[in-house]
Structure formats: C-alpha cells, structure tokens
TORFI-862535 format. One record per residue (C-alpha): chain; x, y, z; residue number from 1. Coordinates in nm, 2 decimals. Example, Ala and Ser with C-alpha at 12.3 -4.5 7.8 and 13.67 -1.06 7.14 Angstrom:
residues 2
pt ch A&c1 1.23&c2 -0.45&c3 0.78&i 1
pt ch A&c1 1.37&c2 -0.11&c3 0.71&i 2
END
This chain:
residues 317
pt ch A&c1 0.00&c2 0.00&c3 0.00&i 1
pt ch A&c1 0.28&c2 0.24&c3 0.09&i 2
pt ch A&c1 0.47&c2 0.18&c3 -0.25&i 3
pt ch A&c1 0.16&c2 0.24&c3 -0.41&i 4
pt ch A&c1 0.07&c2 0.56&c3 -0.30&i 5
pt ch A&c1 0.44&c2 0.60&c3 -0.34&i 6
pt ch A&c1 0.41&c2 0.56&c3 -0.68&i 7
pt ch A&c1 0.09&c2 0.73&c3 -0.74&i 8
pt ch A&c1 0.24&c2 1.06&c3 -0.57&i 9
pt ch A&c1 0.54&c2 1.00&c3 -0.81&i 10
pt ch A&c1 0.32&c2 0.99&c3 -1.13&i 11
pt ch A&c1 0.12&c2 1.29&c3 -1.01&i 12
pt ch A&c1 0.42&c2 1.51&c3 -0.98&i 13
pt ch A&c1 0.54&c2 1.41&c3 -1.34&i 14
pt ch A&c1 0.25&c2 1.48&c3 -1.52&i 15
pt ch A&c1 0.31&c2 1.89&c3 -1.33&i 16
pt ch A&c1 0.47&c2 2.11&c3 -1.58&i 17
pt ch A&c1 0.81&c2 2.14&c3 -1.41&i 18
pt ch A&c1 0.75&c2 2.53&c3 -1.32&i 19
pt ch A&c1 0.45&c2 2.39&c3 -1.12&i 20
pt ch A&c1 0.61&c2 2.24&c3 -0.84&i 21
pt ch A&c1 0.99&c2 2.26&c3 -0.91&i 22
pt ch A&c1 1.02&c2 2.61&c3 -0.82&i 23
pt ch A&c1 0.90&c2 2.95&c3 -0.63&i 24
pt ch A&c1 0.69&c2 3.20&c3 -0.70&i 25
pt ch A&c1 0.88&c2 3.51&c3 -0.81&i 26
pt ch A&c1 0.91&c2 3.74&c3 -0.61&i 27
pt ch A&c1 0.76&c2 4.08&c3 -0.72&i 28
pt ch A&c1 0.66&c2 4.43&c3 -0.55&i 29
pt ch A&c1 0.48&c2 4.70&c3 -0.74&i 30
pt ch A&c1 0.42&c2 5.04&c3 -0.67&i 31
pt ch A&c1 0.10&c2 5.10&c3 -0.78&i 32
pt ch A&c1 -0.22&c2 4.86&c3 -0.83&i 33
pt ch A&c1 -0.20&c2 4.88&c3 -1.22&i 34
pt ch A&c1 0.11&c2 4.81&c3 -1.21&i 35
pt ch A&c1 0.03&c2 4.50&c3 -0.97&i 36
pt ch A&c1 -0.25&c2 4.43&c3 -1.20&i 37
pt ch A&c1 -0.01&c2 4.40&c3 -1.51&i 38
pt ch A&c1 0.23&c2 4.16&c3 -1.31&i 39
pt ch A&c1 -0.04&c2 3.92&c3 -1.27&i 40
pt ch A&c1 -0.21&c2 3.93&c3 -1.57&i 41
pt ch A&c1 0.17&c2 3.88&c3 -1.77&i 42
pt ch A&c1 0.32&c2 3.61&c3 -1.44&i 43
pt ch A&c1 -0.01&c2 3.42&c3 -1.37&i 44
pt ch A&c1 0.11&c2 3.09&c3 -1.14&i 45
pt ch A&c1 0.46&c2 3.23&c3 -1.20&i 46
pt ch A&c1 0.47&c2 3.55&c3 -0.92&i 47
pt ch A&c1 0.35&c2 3.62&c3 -0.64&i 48
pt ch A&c1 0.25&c2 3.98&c3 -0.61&i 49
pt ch A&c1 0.26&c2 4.26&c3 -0.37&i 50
pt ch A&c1 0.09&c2 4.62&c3 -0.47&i 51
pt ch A&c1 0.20&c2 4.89&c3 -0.21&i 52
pt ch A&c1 -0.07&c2 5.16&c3 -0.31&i 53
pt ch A&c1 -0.44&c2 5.01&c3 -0.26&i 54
pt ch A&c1 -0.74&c2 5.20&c3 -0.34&i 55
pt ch A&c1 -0.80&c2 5.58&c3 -0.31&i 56
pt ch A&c1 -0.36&c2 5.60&c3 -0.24&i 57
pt ch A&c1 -0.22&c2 5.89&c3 -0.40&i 58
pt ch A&c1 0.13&c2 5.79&c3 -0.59&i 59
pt ch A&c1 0.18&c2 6.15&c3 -0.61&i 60
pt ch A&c1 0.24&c2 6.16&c3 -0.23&i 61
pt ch A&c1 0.29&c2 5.84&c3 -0.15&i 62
pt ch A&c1 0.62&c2 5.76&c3 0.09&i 63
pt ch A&c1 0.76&c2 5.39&c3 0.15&i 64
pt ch A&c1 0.67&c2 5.26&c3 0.49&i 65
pt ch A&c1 0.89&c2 5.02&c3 0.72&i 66
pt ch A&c1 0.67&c2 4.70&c3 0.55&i 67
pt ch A&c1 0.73&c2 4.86&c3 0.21&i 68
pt ch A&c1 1.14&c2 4.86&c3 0.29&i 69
pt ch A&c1 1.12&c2 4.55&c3 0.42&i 70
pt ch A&c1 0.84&c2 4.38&c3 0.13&i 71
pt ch A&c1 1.11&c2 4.54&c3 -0.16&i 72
pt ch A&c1 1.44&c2 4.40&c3 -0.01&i 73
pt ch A&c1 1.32&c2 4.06&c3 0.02&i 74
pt ch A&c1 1.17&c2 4.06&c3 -0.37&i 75
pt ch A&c1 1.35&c2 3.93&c3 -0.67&i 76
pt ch A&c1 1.21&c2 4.21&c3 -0.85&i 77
pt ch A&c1 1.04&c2 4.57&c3 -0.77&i 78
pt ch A&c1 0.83&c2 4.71&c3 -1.07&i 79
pt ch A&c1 0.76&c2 5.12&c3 -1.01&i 80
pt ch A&c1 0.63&c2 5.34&c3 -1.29&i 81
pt ch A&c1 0.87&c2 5.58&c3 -1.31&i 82
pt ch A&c1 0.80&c2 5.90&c3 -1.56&i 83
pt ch A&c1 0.79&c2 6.15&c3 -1.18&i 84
pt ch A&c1 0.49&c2 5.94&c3 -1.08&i 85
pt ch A&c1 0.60&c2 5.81&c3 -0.77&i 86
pt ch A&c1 0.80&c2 6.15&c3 -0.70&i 87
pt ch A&c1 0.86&c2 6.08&c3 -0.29&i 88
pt ch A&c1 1.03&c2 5.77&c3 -0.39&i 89
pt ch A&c1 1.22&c2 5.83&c3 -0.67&i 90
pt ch A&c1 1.56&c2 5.83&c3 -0.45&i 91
pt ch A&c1 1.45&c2 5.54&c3 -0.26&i 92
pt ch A&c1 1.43&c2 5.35&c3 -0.60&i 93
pt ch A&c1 1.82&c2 5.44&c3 -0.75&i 94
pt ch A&c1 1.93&c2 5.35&c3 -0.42&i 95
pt ch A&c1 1.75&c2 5.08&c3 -0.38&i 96
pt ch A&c1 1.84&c2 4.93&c3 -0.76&i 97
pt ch A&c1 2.22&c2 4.95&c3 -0.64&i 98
pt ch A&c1 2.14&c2 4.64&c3 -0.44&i 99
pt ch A&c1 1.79&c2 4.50&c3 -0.61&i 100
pt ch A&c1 1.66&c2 4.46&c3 -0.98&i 101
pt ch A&c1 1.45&c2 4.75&c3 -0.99&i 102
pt ch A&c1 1.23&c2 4.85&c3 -1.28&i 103
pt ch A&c1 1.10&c2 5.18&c3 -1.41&i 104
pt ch A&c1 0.81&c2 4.95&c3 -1.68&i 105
pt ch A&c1 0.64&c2 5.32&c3 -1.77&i 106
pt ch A&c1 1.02&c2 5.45&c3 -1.88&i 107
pt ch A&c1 1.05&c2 5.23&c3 -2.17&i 108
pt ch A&c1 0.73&c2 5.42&c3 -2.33&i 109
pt ch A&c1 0.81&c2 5.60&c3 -2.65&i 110
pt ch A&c1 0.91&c2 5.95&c3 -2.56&i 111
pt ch A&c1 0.75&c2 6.09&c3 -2.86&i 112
pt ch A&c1 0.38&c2 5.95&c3 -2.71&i 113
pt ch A&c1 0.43&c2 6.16&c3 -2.41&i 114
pt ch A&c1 0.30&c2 6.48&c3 -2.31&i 115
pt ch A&c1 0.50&c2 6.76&c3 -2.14&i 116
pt ch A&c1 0.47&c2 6.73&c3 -1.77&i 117
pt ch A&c1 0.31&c2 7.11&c3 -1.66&i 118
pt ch A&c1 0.54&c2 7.20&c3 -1.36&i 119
pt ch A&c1 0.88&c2 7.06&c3 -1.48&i 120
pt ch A&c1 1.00&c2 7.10&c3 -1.80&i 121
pt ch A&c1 1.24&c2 6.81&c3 -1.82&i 122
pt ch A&c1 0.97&c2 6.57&c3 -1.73&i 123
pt ch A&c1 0.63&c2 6.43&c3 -1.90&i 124
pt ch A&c1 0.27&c2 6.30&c3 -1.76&i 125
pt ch A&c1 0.32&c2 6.01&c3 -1.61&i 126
pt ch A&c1 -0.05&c2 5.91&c3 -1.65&i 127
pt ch A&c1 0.01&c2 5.68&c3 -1.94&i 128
pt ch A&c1 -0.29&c2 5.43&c3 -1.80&i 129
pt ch A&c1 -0.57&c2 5.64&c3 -1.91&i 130
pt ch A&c1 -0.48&c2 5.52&c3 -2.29&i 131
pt ch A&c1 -0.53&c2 5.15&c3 -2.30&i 132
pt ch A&c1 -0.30&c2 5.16&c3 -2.66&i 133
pt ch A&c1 -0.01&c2 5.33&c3 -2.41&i 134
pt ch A&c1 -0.06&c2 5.09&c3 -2.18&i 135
pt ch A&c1 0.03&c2 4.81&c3 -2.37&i 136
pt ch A&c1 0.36&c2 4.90&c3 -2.44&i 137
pt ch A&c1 0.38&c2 4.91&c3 -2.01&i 138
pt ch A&c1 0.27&c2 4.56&c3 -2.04&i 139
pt ch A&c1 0.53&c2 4.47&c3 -2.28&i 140
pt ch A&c1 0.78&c2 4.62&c3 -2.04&i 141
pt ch A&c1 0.64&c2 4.41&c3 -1.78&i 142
pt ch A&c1 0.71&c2 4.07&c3 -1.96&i 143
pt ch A&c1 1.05&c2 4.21&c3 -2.05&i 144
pt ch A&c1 1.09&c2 4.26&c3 -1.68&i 145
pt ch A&c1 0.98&c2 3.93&c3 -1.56&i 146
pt ch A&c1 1.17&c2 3.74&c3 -1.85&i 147
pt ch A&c1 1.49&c2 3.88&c3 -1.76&i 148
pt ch A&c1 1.40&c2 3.76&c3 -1.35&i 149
pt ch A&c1 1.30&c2 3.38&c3 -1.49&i 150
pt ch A&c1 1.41&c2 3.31&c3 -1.85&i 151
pt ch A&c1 1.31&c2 2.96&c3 -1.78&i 152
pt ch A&c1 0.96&c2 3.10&c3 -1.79&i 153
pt ch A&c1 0.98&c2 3.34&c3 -2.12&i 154
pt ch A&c1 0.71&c2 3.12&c3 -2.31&i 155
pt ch A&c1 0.44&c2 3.11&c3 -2.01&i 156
pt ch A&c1 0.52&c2 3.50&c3 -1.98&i 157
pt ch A&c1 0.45&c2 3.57&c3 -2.34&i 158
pt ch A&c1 0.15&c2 3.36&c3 -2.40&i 159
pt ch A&c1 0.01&c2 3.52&c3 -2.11&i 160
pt ch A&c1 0.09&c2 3.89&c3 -2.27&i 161
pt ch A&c1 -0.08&c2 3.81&c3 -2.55&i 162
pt ch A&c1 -0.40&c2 3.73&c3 -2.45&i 163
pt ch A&c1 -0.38&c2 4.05&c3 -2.20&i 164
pt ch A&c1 -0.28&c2 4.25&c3 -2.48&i 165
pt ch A&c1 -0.59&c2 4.10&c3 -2.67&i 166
pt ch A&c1 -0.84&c2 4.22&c3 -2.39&i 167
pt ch A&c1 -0.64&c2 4.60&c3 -2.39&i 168
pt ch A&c1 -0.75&c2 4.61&c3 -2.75&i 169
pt ch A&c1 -1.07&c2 4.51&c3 -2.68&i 170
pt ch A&c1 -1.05&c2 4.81&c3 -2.47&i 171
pt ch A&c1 -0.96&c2 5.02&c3 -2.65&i 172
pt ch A&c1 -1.24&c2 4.92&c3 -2.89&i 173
pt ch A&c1 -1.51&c2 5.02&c3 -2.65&i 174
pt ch A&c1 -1.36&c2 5.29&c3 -2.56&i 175
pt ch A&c1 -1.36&c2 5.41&c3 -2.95&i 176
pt ch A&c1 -1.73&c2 5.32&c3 -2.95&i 177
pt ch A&c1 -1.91&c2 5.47&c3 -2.62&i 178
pt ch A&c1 -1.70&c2 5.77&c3 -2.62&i 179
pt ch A&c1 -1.78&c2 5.88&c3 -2.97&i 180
pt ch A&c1 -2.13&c2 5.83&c3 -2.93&i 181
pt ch A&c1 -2.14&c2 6.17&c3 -2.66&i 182
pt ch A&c1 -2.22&c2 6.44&c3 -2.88&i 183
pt ch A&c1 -1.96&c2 6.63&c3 -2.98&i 184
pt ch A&c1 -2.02&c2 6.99&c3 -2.80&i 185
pt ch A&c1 -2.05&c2 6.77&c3 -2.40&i 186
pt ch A&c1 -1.69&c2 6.63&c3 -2.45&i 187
pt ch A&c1 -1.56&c2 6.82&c3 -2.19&i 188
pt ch A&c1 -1.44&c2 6.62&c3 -1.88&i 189
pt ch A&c1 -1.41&c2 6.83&c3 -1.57&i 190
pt ch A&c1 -1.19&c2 6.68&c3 -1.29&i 191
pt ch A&c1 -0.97&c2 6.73&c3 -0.98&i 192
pt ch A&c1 -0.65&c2 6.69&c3 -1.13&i 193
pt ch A&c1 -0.48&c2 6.67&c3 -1.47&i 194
pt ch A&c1 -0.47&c2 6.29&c3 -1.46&i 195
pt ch A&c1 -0.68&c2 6.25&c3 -1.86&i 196
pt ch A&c1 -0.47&c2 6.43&c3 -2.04&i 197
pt ch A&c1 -0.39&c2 6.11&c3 -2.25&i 198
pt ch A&c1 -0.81&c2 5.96&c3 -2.26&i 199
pt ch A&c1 -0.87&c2 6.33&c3 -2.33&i 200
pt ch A&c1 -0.58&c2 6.35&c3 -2.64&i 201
pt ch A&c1 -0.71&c2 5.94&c3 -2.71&i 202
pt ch A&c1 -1.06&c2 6.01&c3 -2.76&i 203
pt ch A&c1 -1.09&c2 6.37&c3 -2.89&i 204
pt ch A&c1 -1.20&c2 6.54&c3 -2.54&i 205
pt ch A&c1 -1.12&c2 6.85&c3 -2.37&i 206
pt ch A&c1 -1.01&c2 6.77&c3 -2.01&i 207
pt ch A&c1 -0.95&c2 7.02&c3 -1.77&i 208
pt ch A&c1 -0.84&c2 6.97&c3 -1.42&i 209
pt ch A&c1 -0.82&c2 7.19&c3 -1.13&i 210
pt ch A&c1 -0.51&c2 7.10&c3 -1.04&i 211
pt ch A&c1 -0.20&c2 7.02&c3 -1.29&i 212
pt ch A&c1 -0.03&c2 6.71&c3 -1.28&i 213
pt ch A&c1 0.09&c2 6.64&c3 -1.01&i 214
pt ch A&c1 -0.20&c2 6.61&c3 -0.67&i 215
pt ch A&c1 0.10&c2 6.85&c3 -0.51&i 216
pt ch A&c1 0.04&c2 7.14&c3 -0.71&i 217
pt ch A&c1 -0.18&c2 7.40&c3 -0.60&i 218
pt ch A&c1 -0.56&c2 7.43&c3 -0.69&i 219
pt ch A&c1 -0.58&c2 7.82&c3 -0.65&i 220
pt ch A&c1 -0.90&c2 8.05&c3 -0.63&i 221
pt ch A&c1 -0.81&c2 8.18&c3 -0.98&i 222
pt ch A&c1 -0.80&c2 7.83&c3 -1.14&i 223
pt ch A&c1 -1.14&c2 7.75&c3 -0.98&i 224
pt ch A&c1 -1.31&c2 8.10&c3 -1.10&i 225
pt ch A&c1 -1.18&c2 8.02&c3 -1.46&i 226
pt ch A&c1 -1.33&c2 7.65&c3 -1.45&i 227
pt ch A&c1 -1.64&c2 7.86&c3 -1.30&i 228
pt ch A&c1 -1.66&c2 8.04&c3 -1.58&i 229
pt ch A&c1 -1.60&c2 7.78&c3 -1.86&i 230
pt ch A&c1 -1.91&c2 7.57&c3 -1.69&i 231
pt ch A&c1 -2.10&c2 7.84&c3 -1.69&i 232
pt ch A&c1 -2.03&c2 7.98&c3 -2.05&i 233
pt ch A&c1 -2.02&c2 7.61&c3 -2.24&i 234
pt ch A&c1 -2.30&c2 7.54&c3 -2.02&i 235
pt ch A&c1 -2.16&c2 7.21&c3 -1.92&i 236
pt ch A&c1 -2.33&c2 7.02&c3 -1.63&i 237
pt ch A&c1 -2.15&c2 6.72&c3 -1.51&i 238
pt ch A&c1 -1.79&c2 6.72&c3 -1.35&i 239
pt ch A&c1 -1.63&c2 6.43&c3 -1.18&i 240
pt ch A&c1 -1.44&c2 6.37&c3 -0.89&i 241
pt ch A&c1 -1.21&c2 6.09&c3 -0.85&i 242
pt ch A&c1 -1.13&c2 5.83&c3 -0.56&i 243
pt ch A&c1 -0.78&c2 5.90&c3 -0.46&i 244
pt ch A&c1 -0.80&c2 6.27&c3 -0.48&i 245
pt ch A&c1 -1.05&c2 6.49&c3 -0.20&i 246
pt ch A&c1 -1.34&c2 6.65&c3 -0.36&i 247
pt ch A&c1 -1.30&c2 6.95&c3 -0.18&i 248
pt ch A&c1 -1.19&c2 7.20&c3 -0.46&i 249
pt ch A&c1 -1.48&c2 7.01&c3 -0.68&i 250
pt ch A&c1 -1.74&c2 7.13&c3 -0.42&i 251
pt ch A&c1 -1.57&c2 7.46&c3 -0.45&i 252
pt ch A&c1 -1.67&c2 7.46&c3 -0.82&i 253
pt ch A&c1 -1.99&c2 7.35&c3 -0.80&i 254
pt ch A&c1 -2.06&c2 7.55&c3 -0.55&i 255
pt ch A&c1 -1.91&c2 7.85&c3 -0.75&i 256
pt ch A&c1 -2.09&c2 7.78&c3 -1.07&i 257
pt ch A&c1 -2.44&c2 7.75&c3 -0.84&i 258
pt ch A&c1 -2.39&c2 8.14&c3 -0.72&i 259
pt ch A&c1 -2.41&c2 8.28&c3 -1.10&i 260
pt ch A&c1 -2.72&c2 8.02&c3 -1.12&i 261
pt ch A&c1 -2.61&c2 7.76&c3 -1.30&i 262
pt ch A&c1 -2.68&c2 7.38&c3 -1.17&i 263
pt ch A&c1 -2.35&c2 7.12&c3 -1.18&i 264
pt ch A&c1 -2.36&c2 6.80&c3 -1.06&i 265
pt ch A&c1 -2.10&c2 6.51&c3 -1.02&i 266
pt ch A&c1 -2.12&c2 6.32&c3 -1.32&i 267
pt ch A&c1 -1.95&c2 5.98&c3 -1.10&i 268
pt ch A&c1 -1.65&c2 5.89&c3 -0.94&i 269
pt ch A&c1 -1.33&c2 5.82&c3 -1.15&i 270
pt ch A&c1 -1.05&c2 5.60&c3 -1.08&i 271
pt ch A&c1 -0.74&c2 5.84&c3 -1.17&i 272
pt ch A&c1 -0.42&c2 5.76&c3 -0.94&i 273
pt ch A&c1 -0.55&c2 5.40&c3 -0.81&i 274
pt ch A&c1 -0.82&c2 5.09&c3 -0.88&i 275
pt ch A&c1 -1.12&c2 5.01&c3 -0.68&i 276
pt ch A&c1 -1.13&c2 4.73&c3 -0.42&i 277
pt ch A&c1 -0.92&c2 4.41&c3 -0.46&i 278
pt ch A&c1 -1.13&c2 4.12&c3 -0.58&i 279
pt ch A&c1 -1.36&c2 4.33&c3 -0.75&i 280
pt ch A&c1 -1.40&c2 4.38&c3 -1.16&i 281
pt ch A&c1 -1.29&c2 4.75&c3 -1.05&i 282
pt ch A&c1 -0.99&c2 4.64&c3 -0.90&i 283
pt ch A&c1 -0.83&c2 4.50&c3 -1.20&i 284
pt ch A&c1 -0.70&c2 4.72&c3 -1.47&i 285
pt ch A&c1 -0.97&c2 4.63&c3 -1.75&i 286
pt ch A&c1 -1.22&c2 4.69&c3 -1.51&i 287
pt ch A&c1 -1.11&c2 5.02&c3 -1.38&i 288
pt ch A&c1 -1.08&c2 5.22&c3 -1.74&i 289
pt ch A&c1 -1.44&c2 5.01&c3 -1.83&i 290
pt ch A&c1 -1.57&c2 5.17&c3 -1.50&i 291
pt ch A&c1 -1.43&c2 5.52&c3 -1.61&i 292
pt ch A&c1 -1.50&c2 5.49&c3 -2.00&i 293
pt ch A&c1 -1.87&c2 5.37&c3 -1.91&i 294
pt ch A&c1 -1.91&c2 5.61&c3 -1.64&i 295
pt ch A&c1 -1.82&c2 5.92&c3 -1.85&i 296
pt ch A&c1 -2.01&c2 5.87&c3 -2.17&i 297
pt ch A&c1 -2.31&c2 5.82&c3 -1.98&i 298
pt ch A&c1 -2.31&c2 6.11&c3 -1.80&i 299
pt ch A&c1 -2.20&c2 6.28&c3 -2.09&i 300
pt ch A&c1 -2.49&c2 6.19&c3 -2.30&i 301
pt ch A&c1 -2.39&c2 5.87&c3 -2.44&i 302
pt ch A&c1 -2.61&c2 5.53&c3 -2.45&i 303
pt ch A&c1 -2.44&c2 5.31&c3 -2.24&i 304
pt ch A&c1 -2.47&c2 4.94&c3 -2.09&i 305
pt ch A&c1 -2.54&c2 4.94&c3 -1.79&i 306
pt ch A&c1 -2.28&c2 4.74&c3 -1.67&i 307
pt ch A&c1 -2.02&c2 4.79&c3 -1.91&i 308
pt ch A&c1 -1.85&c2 4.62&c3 -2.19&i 309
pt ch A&c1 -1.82&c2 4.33&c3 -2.04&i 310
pt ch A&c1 -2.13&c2 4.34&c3 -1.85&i 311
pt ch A&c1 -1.93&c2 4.32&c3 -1.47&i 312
pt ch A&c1 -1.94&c2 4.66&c3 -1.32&i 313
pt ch A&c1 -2.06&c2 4.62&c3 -0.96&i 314
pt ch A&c1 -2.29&c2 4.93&c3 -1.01&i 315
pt ch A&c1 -2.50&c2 4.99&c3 -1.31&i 316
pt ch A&c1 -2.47&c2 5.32&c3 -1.47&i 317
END
C-alpha cells in the first residue's frame, strides 16, 4: 500500500509542468495597483505579487513605509512606474536598484507618445494608464521585466501577454465606440486633477483639471473661478471627482458655478491615481478604465450598458 501511493504521488508530480512544483513564486513588489495588475495578468502561477498603493492611495504623495522597505528587499524584482509618478520615492528607487533589480516598466514608453509634464520642463505626464494603446507597451515592459528575472519562464510569460494585450484592445475598442457616441459639444471632462490628459488626447475630449499634474500642485482661487466660468459659458453640467483625490476643490466649483445660477452636478467617481477594491472587476486594470470609459459617456450623453462592456461593473450606470 505504501509503495503504491508512493508511486501514485510519483506519477502525479510528473504529469506537473516542471514550473509547477519545481520552483518558487517570483518574487515581485509594485508600486501601484495597475502596475500589480499587469504583473499578474503577464506572471499568472509564475509570481507572487505585492501592490504597495491600494485604493484611493495617491502615488503622487505616496512615501515607503517600514513593511514597504522590508516587502522590496526581500523581492526578486520591484516594478515602479517611473515618468515622476512616484515622486517621494524616486531616490528610494536608484538607491535601492544599487542592491535589487528594480524597474522603471512606464520608462521604456516612447518618448514621442508623451505629453509635457506642466510643472517641470524636463519631465512628462506620467498618467500613461488612461490610454489602454499606451498601456500596452507598459505591459510589454512588464514581460520584459519578468523574463529577464526567470528566463526559464519566457514562453508562459508571453503567452500570457498576448491574451492580455488582446483584452487591452478590446478596450480600446469600447472605448472608441461609447465615447464617440457623446455628442460632440458635451466632450468636456471636468476633474480634480490633470490625470486625462492622455483619454482626453485618445478620444478627442477636452479635459480640464483643477489642479495640474501632479496632486501636489496648488488648486488656487483663480483656477477654480476660470473653471467657474467655462461651466458656466459652455454650459456644461457634469464634472467628476475621483477616488484617490479629496473633492473638496470640486465642491468649491460647484458650488461656485451655483452662485451665478447655473446647476453642476457630479457626473461619478473616477478611478485616476489608483483601482477600486481588490477582488472586485474594478480592481483589476480592465475593469477600472471600463468603469471610467462607461461612467463618462453616460453622464456625458452617451447610451451606455449598464454594466459595461463586459457586463461586470458592480454598479450599473
């Protein structure tokens, strides 16, 4: 009996792929939860993945905690977006890649996609996400990144790429679709922060934030009277706020536009910095720009389902 199960255990384990059982997870931290997302969608069995910014986190002012220290120098790779995102960081990270392998996946982006970053001239938006085409060439860096970590492992990590490169184009499909069906003269997107500047340039909308870039920079009295007036004059009626940035200075302007009589409300919540919950459709990458995409053309004036393209919002619109 003993040598049979013996045996049995024996021809289980053989019939494994070799990955399965003859070695570790990889290792691998990421700043952000797309980032994460990406990871996991490109390593499937292969990692094992930490995100250090959940929901409603700001990168922007985000600053590495003792767990994160400790999380990153035990990982055989750290994945951080790079492009000024992550701006309390950015030391941490070229120290830390002295000792770890340490990858800047939003970096290897074609400069020429970029747009200029509005407080420093020698850097760009780092808010590449908001373009599912941009994005793929983050998940490209991303398989790049995990090849070099486990070569062993360069087919499971491309076949894997592949079929989430398949579902950004699908994306980017529905995207095309929902957001030209808003007529042409509501394609204004109102928001707390310059974080669209690349859905805006993607989809043929004007986007207009109250504060720049960057979460750090000021939203002054002047920038909110000008929005003021533009709501007022275009006779726009929906802004959005978004769930890692406070909705203070959007109360502000809707309270602003209300004094020369003229009624705003919140078209929705946006994801802009970071995903919804883990374990939810919104907490994966796909879901979060479906939530968004879906979110704003309806508001906007577009017919929309009511779940989505893919029919697994947890709201309907």
């Amino acid at each position: 009996m003993i040598r049979r199960s013996f045996l049995a255990a024996l021809t289980f384990a053989a019939a494994l792929p070799l990955t399965a059982w003859a070695e570790t997870p990889l290792k691998v931290v990421a700043t952000t939860g797309m980032i994460a997302d990406a990871a996991r969608q490109v390593g499937g069995d292969q990692v094992e993945v930490k995100g250090l910014m959940g929901p409603g986190v700001d990168p922007h002012a985000y600053r590495q905690t003792r767990s994160d220290i400790v999380a990153m120098t035990r990982a055989d790779l750290i994945l951080w977006h790079g492009l000024y995102l992550e701006a309390q960081m950015e030391g941490f990270f070229h120290d830390l890649g002295r000792k770890r392998t340490v990858v800047a996946v939003a970096e290897g982006v074609d400069k020429s996609k970029l747009r200029a970053h509005d407080d420093y001239a020698d850097k760009y938006d780092p808010h590449v996400w908001m373009s599912p085409a941009l994005w793929r060439d983050v998940v490209v860096e991303v398989q790049e990144a995990l090849t070099a970590a486990r070569p062993e492992a360069a087919d499971v990590f491309a076949a894997n790429a592949q079929i989430h490169l398949a579902e950004l184009d699908a994306l980017t499909a529905y995207a095309d679709q929902a957001l030209a069906a808003v007529p042409e003269n509501n394609r204004v997107l109102v928001t707390a922060h310059d974080a669209f500047g690349y859905f805006g340039a993607a989809y043929g909308y004007d986007v207009m934030g109250i504060q720049g870039i960057s979460t750090q920079s000021e939203a002054g009295l002047n920038r909110i009277g000008e929005l003021v007036d533009t709501l007022v004059d275009q006779q726009l009626t929906a802004v959005f706020v978004e769930s890692s940035v406070s909705d203070r200075s959007m109360r502000a302007l809707i309270e602003g536009a209300a004094a020369k009589g003229h009624d705003v409300g919140v078209g929705g919540e946006l994801y802009s910095d970071a995903m919804g919950e883990p374990g939810t459709y919104e907490g994966t990458y796909v879901g979060m720009l479906d939530h968004n995409i879906t979110v704003i053309a309806g508001a906007l004036g577009a017919d929309v389902p009511d779940r989505g393209m893919n029919g697994k919002l947890s709201a309907g619109f």
